[in-house]
matplotlib code that plots the C-alpha trace (Angstrom):
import matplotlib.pyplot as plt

x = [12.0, 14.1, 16.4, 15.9, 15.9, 13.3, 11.1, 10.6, 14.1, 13.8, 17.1, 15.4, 12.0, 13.6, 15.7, 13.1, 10.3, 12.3, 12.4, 10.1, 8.2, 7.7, 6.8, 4.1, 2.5, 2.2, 0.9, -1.8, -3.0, -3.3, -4.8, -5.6, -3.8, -1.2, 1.8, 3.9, 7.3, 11.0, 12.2, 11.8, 13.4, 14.5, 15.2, 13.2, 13.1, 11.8, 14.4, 12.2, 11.4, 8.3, 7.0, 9.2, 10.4, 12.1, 10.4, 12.2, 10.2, 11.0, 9.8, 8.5, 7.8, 5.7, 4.4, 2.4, -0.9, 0.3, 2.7, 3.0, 4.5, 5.2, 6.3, 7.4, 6.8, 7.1, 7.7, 4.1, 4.1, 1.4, 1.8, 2.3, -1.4, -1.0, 3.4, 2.1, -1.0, 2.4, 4.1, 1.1, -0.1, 3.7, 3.8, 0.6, 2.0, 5.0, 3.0, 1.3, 2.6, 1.0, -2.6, -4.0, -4.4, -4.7, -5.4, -2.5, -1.2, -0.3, -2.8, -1.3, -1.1, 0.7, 0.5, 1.9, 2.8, 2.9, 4.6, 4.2, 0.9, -1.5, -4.3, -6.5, -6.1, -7.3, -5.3, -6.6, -7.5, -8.2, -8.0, -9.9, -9.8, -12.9, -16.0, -19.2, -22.9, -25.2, -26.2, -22.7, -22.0, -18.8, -18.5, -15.3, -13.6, -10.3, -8.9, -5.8, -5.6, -3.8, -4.1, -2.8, -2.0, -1.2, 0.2, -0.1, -3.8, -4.3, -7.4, -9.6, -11.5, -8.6, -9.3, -7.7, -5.2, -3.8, -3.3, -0.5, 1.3, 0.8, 1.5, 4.8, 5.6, 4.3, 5.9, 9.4, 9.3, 10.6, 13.5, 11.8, 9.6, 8.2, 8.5, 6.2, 3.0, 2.8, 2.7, 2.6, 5.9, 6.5, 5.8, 8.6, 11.2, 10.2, 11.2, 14.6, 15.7, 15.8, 17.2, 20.3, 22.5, 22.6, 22.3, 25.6, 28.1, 26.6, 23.2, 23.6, 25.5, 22.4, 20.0, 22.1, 22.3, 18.3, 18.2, 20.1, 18.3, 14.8, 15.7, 16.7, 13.7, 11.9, 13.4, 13.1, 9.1, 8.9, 10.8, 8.7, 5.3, 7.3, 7.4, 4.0, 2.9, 4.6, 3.3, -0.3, 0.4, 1.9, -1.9, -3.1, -4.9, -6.5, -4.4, -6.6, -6.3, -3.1, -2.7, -5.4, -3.3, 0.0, -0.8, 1.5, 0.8, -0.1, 2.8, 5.2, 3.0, 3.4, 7.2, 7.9, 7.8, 10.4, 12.8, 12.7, 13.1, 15.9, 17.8, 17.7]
y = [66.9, 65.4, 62.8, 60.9, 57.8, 55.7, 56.1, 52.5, 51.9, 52.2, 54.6, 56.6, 56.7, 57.8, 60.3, 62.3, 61.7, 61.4, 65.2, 67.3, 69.2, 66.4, 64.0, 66.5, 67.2, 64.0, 62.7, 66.2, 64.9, 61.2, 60.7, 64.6, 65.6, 68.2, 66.4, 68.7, 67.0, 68.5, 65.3, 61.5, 58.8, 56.3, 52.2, 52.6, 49.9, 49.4, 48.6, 46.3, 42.9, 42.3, 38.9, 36.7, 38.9, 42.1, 45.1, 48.3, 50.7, 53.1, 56.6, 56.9, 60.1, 60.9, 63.9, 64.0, 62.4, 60.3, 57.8, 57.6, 55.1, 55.3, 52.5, 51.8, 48.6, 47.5, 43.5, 42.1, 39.3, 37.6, 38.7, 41.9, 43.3, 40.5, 42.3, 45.4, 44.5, 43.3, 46.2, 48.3, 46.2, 46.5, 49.8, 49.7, 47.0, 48.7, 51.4, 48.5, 49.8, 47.2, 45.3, 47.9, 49.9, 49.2, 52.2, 53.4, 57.1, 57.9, 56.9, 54.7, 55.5, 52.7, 54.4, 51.7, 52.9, 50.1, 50.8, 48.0, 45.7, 44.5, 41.8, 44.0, 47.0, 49.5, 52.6, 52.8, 50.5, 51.1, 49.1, 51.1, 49.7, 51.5, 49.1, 49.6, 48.8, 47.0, 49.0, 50.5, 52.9, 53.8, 53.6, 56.5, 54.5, 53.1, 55.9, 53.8, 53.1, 51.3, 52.8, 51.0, 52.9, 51.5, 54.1, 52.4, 53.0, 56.7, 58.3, 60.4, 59.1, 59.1, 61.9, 64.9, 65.3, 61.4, 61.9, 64.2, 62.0, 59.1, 60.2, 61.4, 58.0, 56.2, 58.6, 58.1, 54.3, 55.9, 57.7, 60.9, 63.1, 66.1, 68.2, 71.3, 68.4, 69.3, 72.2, 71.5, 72.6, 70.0, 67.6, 69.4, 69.7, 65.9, 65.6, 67.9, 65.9, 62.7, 63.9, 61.9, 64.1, 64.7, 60.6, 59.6, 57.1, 55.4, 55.6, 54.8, 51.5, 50.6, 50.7, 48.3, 45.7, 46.7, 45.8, 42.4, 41.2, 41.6, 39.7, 36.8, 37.2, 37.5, 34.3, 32.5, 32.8, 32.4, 28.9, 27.9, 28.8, 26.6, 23.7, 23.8, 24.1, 20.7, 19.0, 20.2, 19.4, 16.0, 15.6, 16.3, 19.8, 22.0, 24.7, 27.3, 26.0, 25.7, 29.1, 30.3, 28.5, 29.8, 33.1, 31.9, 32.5, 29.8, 30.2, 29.7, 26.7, 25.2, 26.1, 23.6, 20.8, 22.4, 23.8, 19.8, 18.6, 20.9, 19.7, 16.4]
z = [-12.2, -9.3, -8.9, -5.4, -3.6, -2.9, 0.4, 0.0, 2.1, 5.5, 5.8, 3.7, 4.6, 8.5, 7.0, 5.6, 8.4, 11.0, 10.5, 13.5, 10.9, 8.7, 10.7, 12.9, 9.6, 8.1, 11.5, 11.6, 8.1, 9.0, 11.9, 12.8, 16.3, 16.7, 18.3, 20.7, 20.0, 19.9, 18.8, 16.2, 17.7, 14.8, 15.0, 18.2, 21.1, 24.5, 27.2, 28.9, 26.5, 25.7, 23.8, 22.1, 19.4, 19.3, 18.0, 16.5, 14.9, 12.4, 13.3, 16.8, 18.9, 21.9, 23.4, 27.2, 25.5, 22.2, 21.6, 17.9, 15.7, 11.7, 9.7, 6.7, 4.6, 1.0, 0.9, 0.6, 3.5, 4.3, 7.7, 7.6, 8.9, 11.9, 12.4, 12.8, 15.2, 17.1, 17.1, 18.4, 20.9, 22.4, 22.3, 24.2, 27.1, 27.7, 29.5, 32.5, 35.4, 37.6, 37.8, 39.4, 36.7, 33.0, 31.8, 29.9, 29.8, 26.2, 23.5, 21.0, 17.4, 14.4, 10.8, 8.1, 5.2, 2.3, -0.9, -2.6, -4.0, -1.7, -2.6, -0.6, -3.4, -1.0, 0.1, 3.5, 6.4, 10.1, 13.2, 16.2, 19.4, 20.5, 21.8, 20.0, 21.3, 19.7, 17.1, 16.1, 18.4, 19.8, 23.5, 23.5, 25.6, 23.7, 21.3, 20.1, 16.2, 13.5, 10.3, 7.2, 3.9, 0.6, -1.7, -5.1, -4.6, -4.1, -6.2, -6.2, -3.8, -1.2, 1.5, 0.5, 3.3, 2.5, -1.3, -1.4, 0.9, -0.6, -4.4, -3.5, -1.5, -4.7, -7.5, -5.7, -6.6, -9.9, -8.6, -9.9, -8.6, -10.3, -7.6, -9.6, -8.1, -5.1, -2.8, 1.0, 2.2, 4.0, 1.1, -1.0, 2.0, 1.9, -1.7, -1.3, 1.7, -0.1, -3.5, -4.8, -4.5, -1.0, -0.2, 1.8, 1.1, 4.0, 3.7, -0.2, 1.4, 3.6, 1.0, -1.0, 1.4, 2.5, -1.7, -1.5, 2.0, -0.2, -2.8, -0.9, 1.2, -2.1, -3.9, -0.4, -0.5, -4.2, -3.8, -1.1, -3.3, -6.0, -4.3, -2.9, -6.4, -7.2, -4.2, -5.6, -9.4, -8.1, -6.3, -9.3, -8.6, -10.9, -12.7, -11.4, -7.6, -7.7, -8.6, -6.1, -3.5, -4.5, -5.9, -8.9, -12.7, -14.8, -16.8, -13.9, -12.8, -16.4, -16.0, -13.0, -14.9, -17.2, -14.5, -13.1, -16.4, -16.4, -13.3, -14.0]

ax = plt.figure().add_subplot(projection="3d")
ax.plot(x, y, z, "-o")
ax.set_aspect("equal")
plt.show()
């Protein structure tokens, strides 16, 4: 058994992909091309603006025929599917050389890797680009992808090539990994690279304030659901509405009175 940091902080997630070998074989067994890179560019951006927010992305490296983007992600927002659409279709823009021609030169891939809950509960979900006819069938024409993983719901079922992967994201939620699990090399250089042990006084500082941002964002969104929830009791709503429309328990609903009670 190892002790090691969690991959669900960003500075660690890019320390250990952000690694060549790692992050060529985790792309080979995701989405199934061979990148010919010497290099993973990490907290990537694009000189040139694009849109109305800035976009950095985590892991990003490109060879003469793919651009390829990894992401990590373990708050549950809302918006997350809709973010990473974002990111992709930026990466995607920033290639327009003119209206002459649309046709971009590197094929765009965005792999998200979710570590926490999703209401979805599936592990993976796609986003191809590529036109179909009538009946289904792909017109080859747009190869560019956005593929969604959720780690927490790896089984059996989960192609082979993803469940290695996506059992040692989830198992390092714990802080321990037994390493004796897996066998892909890259998978335990993966597991080695982000022991505790070997974490710096600096990236050991990131991930503590990476820690404190998602609680407030956290305790932000969970105040705003609160106060929807007594807008809705205050309307009278159903219990079970209310926490359809919230996503809160019961028991927290029937708290709100309390915690009102409370302050006054």
């Amino acid at each position: 058994m190892k002790q090691v940091a969690s991959l669900q902080y960003g500075v660690i997630f890019k320390k250990a992909f952000g690694q060549v070998d790692i992050f060529k074989a985790f792309v080979k067994d995701i989405i199934g091309i061979d990148l010919e890179i010497d290099k993973v560019e990490t907290e990537k951006t694009f000189t040139q603006k694009i849109g109305n927010v800035k976009v950095e992305f985590d892991c990003y490296a490109e060879d003469k025929k793919n651009r390829v983007i990894v992401e990590i992600q373990h708050n549950n927002d809302p918006d997350h599917y809709d973010r990473f659409l974002h990111y992709h279709c930026v990466a995607l823009l920033e290639q327009a050389e003119n209206y002459k021609n649309y046709r971009p030169n590197l094929t765009v891939y965005t792999i998200v890797v979710l570590t926490s809950g999703d209401k979805h509960k599936t592990d993976i979900a796609t986003i191809d680009f590529d036109p179909r006819d009538k009946y289904g069938k792909k017109l080859n024409e747009i190869h560019h992808k956005v593929i969604y993983l959720a780690a927490k719901y790896v089984d059996k079922n989960t192609p082979e090539l993803y469940q290695e992967w996506l059992r040692v994201i989830n198992e390092s939620l714990t802080e321990t990994i037994d390493e004796s699990q897996y066998y892909r090399p890259e998978i335990q250089k993966t597991i080695s690279s982000i022991e505790k042990n070997l974490i710096t006084p600096e990236e050991r500082y990131f991930m503590i304030e990476e820690y404190k941002l998602k609680e407030r964002i956290a305790q932000g969104q969970l105040n705003t659901k609160k106060e929807i929830a007594k807008n809705l009791l205050a309307m009278e709503l159903s219990l079970e509405a209310i926490e359809k429309a919230t996503g809160l328990t019961p028991i927290e609903i029937e708290n709100l009175n309390n915690e009102d009670f409370e302050n006054d």
